[in-house]
C-alpha positions in Angstrom: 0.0 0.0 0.0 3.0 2.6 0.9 4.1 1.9 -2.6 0.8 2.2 -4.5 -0.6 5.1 -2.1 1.9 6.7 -0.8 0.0 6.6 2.5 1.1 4.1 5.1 -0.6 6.1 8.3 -4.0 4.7 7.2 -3.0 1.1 8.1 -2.0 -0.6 11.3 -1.3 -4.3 9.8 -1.4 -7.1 12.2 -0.7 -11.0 11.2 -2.0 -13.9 13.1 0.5 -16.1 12.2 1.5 -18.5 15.1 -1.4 -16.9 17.2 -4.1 -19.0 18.7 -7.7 -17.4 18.5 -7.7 -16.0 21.8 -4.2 -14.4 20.6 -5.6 -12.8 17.5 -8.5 -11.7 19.3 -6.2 -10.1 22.5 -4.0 -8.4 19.3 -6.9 -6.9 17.5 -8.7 -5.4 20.9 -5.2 -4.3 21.8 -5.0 -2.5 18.2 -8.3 -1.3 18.1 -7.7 0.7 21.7 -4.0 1.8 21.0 -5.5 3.2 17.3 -8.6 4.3 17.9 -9.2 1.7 14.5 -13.1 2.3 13.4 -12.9 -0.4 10.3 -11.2 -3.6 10.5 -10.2 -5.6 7.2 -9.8 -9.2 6.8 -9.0 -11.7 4.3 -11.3 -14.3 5.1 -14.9 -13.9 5.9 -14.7 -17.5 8.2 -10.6 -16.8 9.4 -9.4 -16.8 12.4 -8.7 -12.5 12.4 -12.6 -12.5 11.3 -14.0 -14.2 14.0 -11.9 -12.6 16.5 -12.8 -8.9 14.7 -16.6 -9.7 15.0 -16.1 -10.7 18.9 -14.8 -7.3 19.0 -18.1 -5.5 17.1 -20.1 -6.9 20.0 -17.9 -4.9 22.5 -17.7 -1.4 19.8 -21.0 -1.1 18.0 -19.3 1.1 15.9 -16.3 -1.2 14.5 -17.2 -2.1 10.9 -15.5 -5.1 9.7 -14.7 -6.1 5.9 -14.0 -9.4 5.0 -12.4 -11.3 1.3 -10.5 -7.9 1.2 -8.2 -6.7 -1.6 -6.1 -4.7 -2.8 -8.9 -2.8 -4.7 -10.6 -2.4 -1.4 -7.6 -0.9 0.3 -7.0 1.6 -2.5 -10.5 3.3 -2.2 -10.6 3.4 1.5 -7.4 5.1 1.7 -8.7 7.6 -1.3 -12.1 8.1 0.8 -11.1 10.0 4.0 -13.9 12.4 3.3 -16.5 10.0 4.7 -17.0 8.5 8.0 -14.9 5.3 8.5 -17.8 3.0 8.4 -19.4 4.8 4.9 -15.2 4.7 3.5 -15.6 0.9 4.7 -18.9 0.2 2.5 -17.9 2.1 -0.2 -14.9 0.5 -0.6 -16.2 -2.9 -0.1 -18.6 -2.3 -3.1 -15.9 -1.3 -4.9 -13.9 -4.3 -4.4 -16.8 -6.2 -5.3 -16.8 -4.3 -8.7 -13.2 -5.2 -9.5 -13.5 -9.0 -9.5 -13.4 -10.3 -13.3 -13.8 -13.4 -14.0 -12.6 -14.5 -18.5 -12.0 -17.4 -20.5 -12.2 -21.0 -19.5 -14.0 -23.4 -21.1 -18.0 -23.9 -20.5 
């Protein structure tokens, strides 16, 4: 993203590699109170970091969590700052929804 965007304040990235779920959950809540993080984004909508991000939306109504992100997701939030977190969120997510192409194969 620094590369692409030129913006690497906009991110905190966190990996759950060699963390048990009660690890990436600890991580996230203690990233979403050092932050102040309004929008988590995850790769996978059943993953470990998804799971443990939607615990946390039960604690903060106001955490909006994104799941199968990409890189087309990540470019429109960052390029959305105008809007509230949550609306940067959606609109991004519909976005990265837009830029999935499937061509060729066979029938």
């Amino acid at each position: 993203m620094r590369e692409i965007v030129g913006r690497d304040e906009v991110f905190d990235e966190v990996t759950n590699r060699g963390l048990s779920a009660s690890d990436v959950e600890r991580t996230l809540r203690e990233r979403v109170s050092a932050t102040g993080a309004r929008v988590i984004f995850t790769d996978l909508p059943a993953g470990s970091c998804t799971m443990a991000a939607r615990r946390l939306q039960r604690e903060h109504p106001d955490l909006t969590v994104v799941t199968g992100t990409n890189l087309a997701v990540l470019i429109d939030f960052v390029f959305h700052s105008d809007l509230s977190p949550g609306d940067a969120a959606r609109h991004a997510a519909e976005k990265g929804r837009a830029s999935l192409l499937a061509t060729g194969g066979a029938p």
